[in-house]
LOROZA-291400 format. One line per field, with one value per residue: residue number from 1; residue in one letter; y, z, x of N, C-alpha, C in turn. Coordinates in pm, 1 decimal, padded with zeros to 6 digits. Each point is the difference from the previous one (the first is absolute). Last residue first. Example, Ala and Ser with C-alpha at 12.3 -4.5 7.8 and 13.67 -1.06 7.14 Angstrom:
% LOROZA-291400
n 2 | 1 $
res s | a $
n_py -00225.0 | -00572.0 $
n_pz 00708.0 | -00007.0 $
n_px 01285.0 | 00029.0 $
ca_py 00119.0 | 00119.0 $
ca_pz 00006.0 | 00000.0 $
ca_px 00082.0 | -00089.0 $
c_py 00109.0 | 00120.0 $
c_pz 00073.0 | 00000.0 $
c_px -00077.0 | 00090.0 $
% end
This chain:
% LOROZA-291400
n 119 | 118 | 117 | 116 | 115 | 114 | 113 | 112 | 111 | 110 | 109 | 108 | 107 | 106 | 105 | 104 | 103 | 102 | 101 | 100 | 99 | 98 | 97 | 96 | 95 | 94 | 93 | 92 | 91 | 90 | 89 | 88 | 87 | 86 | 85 | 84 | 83 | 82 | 81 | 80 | 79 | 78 | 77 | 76 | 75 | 74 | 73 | 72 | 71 | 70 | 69 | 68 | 67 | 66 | 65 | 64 | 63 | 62 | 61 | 60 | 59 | 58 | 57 | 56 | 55 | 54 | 53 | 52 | 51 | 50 | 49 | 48 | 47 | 46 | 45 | 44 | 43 | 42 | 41 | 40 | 39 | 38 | 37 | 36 | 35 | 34 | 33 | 32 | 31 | 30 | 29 | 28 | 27 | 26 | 25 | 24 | 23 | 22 | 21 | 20 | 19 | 18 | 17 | 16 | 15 | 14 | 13 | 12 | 11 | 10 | 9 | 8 | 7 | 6 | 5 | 4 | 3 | 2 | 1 $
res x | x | x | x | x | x | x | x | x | x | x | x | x | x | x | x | x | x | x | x | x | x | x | x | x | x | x | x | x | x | x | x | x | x | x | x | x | x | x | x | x | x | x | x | x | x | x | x | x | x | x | x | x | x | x | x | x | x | x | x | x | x | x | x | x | x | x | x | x | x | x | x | x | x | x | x | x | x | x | x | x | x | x | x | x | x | x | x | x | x | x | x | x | x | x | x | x | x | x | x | x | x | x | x | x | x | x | x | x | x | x | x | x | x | x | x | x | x | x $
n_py 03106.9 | -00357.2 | -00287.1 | -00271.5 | -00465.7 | -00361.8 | -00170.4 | -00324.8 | -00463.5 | -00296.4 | -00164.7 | -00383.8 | -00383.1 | -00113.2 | -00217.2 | -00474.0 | -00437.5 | -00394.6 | -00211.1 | 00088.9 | 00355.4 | -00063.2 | -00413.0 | -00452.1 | -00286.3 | -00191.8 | -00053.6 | -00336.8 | -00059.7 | 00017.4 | -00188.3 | 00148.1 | 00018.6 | 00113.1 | -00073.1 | -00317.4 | -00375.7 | -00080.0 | 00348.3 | 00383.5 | -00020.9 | -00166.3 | -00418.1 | -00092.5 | 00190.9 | -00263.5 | -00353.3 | 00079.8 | 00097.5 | -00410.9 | -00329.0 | 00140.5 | -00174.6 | -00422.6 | -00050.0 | 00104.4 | -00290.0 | -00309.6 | 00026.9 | 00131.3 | 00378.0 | 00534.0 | 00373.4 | 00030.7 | 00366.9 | 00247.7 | -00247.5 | -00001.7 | 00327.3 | -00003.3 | -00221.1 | 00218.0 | 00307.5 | -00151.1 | -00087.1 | 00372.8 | 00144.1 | -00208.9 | 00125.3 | 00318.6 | -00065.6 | -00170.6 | 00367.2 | 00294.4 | -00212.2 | -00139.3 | 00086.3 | 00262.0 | -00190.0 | 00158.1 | 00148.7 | 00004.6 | 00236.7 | 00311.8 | 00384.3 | 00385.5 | 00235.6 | -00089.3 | -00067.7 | -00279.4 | -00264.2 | -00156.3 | 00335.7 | 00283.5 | 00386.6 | -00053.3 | 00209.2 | 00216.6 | 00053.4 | 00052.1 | 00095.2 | 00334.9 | 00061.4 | 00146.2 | 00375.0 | 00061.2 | 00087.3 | 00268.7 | 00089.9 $
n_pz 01291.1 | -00330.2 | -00446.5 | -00231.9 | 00141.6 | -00199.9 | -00437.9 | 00004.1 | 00106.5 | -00345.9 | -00354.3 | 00071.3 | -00115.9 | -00456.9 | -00159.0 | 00140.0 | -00141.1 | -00163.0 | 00371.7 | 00439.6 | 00251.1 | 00224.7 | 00372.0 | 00079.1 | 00022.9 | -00458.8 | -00499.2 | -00481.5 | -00556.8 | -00517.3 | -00410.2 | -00150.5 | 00207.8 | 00549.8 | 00464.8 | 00369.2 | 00365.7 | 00511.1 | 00328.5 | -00000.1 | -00196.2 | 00150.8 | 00194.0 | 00302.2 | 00449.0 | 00284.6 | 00238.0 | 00433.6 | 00483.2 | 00233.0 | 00204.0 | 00454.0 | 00353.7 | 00156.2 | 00341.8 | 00376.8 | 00303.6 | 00190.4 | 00335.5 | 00425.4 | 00303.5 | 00111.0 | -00343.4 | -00330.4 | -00199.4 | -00387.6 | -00402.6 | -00165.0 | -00234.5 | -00435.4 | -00307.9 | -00162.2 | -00328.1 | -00392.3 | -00195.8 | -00214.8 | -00378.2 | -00366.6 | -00267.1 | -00241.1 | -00396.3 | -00311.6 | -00203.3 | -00311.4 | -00360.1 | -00220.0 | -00264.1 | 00157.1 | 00402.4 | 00406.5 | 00207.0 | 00253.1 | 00162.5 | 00115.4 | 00300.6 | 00198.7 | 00304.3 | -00161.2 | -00541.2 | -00461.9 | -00524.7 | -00428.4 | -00371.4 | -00315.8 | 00134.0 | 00616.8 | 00459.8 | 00525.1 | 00453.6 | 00241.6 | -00380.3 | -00164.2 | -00131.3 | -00255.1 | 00024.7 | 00126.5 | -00092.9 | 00066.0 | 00028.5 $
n_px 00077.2 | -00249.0 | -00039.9 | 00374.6 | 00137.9 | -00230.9 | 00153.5 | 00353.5 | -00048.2 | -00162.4 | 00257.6 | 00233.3 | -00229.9 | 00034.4 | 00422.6 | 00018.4 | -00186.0 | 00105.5 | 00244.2 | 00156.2 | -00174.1 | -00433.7 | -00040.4 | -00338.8 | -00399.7 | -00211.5 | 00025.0 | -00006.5 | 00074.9 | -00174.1 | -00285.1 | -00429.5 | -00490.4 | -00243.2 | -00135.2 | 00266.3 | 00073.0 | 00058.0 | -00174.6 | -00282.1 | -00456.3 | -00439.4 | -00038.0 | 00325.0 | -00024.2 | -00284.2 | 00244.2 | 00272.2 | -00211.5 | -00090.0 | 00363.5 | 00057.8 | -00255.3 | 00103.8 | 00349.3 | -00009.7 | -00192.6 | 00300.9 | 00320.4 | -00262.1 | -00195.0 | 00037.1 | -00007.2 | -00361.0 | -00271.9 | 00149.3 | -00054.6 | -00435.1 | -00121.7 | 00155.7 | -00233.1 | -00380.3 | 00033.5 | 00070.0 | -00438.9 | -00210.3 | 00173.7 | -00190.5 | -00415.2 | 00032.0 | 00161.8 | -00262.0 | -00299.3 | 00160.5 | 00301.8 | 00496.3 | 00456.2 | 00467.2 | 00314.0 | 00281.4 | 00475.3 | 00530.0 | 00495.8 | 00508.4 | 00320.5 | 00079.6 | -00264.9 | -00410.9 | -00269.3 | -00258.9 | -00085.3 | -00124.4 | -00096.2 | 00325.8 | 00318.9 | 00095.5 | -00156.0 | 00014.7 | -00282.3 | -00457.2 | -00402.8 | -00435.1 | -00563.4 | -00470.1 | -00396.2 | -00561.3 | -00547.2 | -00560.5 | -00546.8 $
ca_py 00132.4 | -00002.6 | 00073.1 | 00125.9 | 00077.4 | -00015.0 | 00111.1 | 00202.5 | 00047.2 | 00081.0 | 00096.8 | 00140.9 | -00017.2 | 00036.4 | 00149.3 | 00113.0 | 00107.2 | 00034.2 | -00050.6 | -00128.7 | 00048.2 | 00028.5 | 00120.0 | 00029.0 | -00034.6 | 00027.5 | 00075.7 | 00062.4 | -00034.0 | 00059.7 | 00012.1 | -00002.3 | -00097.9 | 00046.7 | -00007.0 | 00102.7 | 00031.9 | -00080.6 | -00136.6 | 00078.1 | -00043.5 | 00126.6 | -00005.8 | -00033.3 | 00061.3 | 00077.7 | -00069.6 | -00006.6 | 00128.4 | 00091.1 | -00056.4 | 00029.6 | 00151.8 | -00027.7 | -00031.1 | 00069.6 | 00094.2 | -00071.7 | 00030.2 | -00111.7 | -00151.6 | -00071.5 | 00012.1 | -00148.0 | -00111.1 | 00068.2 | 00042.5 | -00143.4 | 00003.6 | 00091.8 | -00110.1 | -00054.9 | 00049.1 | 00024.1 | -00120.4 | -00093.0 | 00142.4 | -00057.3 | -00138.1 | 00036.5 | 00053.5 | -00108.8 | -00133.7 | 00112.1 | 00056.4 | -00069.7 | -00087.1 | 00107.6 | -00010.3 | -00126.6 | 00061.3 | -00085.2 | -00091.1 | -00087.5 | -00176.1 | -00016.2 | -00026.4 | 00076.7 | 00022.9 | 00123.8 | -00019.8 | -00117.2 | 00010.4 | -00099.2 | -00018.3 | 00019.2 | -00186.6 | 00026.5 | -00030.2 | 00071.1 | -00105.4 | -00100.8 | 00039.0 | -00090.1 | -00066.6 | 00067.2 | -00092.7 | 00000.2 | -00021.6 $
ca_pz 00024.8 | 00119.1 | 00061.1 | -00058.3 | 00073.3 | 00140.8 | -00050.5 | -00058.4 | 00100.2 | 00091.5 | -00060.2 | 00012.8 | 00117.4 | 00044.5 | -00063.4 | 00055.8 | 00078.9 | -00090.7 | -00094.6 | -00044.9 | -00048.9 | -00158.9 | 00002.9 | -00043.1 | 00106.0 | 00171.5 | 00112.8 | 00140.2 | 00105.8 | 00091.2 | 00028.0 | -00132.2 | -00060.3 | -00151.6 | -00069.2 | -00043.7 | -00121.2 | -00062.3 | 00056.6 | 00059.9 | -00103.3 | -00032.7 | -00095.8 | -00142.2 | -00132.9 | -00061.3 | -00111.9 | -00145.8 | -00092.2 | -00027.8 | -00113.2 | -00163.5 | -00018.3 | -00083.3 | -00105.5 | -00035.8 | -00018.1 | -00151.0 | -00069.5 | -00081.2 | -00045.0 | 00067.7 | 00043.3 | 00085.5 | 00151.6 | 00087.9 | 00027.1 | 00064.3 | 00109.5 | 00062.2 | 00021.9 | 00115.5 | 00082.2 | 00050.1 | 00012.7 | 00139.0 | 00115.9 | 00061.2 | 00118.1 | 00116.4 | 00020.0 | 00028.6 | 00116.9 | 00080.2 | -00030.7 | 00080.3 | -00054.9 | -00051.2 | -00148.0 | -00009.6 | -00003.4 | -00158.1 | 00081.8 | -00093.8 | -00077.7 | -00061.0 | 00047.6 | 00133.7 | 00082.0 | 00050.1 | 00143.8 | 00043.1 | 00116.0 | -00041.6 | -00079.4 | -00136.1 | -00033.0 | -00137.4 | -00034.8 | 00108.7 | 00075.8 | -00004.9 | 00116.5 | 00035.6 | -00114.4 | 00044.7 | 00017.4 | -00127.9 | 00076.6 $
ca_px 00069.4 | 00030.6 | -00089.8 | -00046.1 | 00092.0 | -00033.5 | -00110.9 | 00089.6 | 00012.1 | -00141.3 | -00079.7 | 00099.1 | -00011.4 | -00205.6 | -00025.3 | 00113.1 | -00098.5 | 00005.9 | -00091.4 | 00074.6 | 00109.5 | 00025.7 | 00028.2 | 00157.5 | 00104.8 | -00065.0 | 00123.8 | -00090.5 | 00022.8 | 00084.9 | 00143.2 | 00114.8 | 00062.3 | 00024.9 | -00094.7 | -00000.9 | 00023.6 | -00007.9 | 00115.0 | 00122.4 | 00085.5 | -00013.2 | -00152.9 | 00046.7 | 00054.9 | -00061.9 | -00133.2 | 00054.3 | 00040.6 | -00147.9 | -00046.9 | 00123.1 | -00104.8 | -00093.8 | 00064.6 | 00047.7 | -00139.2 | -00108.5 | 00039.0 | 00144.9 | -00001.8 | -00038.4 | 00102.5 | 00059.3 | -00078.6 | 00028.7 | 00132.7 | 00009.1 | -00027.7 | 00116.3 | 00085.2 | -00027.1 | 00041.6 | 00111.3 | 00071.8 | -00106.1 | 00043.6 | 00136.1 | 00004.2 | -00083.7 | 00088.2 | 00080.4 | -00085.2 | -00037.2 | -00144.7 | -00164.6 | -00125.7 | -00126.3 | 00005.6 | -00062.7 | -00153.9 | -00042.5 | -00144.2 | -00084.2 | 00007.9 | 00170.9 | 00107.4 | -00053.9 | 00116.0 | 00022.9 | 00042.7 | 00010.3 | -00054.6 | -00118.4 | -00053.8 | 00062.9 | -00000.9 | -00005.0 | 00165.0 | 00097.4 | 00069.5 | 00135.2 | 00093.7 | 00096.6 | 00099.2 | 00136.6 | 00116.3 | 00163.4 | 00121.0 $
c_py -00030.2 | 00173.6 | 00085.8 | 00104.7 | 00188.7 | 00104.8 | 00014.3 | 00091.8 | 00128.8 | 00077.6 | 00050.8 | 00097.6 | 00115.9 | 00060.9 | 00027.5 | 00154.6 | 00094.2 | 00138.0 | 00101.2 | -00062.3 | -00134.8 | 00086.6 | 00093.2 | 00159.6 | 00080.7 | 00055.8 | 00037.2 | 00058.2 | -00012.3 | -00054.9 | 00046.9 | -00096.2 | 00044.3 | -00106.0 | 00069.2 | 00005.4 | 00181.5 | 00056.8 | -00108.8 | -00119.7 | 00099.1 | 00036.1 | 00141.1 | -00026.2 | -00038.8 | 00105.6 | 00134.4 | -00090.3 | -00018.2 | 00205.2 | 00062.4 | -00043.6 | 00057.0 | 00150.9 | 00005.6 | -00035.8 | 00078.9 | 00143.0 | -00026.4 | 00061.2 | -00080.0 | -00207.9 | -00058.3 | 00024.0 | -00100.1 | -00021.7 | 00058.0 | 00045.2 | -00115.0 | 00011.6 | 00084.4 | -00105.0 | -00087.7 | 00076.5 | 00012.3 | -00101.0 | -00070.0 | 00072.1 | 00010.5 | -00093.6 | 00031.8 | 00044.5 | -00146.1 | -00102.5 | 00071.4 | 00101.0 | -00046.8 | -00115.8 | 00103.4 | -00013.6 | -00091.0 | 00061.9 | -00076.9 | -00060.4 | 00004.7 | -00173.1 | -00052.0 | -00017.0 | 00050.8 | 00012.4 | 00159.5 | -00010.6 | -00149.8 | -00068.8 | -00064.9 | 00054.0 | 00023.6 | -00114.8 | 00042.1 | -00006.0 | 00056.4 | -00077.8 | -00026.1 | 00027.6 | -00121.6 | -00062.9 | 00037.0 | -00119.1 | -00016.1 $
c_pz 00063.9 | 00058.6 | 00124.0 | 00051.8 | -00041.2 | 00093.3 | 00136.3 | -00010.6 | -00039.8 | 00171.8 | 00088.2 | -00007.8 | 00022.4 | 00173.7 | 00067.0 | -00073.9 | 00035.5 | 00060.6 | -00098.2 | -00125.7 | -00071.7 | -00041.3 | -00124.4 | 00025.4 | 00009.5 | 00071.6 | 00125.0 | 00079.8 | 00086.7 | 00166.7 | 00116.4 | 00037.1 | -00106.6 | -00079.1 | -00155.9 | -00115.3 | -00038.6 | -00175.8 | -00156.0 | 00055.3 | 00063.9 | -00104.1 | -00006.9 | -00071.3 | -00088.7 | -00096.1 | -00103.2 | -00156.1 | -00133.0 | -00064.7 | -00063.3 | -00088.6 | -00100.7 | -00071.6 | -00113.0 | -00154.0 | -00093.3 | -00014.0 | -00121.3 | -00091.5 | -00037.7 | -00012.4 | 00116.1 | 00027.2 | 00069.2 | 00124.6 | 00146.7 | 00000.2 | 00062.3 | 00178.6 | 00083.7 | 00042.5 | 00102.0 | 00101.0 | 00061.2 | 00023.1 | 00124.9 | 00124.2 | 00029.9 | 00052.7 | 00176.6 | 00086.7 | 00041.5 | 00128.6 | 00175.4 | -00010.5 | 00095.7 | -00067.4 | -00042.8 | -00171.4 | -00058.1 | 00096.6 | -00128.0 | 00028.9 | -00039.3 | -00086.5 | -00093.4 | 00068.0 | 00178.9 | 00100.0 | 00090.2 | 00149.1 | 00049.4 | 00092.6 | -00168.9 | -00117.8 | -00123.1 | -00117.4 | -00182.5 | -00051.4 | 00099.2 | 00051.3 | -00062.0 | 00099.6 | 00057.0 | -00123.9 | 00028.6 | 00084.9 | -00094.8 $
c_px 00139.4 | -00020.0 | -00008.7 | -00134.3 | -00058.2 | 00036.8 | -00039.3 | -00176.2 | 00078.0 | 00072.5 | -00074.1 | -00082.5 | 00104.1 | 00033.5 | -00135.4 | -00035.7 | 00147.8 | -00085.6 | 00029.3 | -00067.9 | 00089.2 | 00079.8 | 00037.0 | -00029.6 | 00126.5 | 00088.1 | -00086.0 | 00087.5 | -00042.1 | 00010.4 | 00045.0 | 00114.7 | 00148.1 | 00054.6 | 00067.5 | -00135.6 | -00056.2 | 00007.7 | -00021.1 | 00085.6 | 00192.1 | 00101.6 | 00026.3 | -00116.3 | 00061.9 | 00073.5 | -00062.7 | -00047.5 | 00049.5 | 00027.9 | -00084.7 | -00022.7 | 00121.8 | -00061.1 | -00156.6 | 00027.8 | 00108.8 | -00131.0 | -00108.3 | 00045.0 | 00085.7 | -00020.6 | 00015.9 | 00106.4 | 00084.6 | -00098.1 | 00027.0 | 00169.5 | -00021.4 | -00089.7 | 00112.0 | 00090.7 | -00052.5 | 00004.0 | 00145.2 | 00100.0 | -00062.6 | 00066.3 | 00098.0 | 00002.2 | -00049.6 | 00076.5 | 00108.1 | -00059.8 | 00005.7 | -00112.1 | -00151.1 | -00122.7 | -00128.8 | -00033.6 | -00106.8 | -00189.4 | -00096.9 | -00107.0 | -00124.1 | -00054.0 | 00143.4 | 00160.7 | -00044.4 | 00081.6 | -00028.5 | 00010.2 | -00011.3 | -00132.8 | -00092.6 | -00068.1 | 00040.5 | 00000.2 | -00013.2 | 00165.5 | 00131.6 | 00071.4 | 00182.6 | 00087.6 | 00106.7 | 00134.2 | 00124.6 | 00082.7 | 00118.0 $
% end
């Protein structure tokens, strides 16, 4: 049986691969250091805290509030919330629209090569 080739990532993702883009903004990628098996629990873990989420649209506030916590617990052990996993220094541009970041040129790039393909 031959191995299908790597898939490509659905957003495009910087090229230090901190961040990947959906819409124009910044999204912080999980830390490349977790081990393959850490990285699986957790994904587990955020998706069952993202589905109790969307159970307690209905409930207390306190069920809501507890099943957020539980996301954002988990994507900060992934390392996409909370202390930044690279150590040079540099900034976190969660969140940020990367025309407004040091990503801007990278991010022009990818929509003039987009247009180019076009007919």
């Amino acid at each position: 049986m031959s191995r299908a080739a790597p898939s490509r990532p659905p957003h495009p993702v910087t090229p230090d691969g901190r961040y990947f883009v959906v819409r124009g903004r910044l999204w912080r990628m999980s830390n490349p250091a977790l081990t393959d098996a850490d990285r699986a629990r957790l994904v587990s873990l955020l998706s069952q805290a993202r589905a109790a989420l969307r159970r307690t649209t209905a409930r207390t506030r306190a069920e809501r509030a507890a099943a957020r916590k539980r996301v954002d617990a988990a994507k900060v052990k992934l390392g996409q919330r909370g202390p930044v996993w690279w150590t040079d220094g540099a900034p976190d541009y969660n969140r940020h629209m990367a025309i407004h970041t040091p990503y801007r040129e990278w991010y022009e790039g990818l929509e003039d090569q987009s247009h180019s393909h076009k007919s």
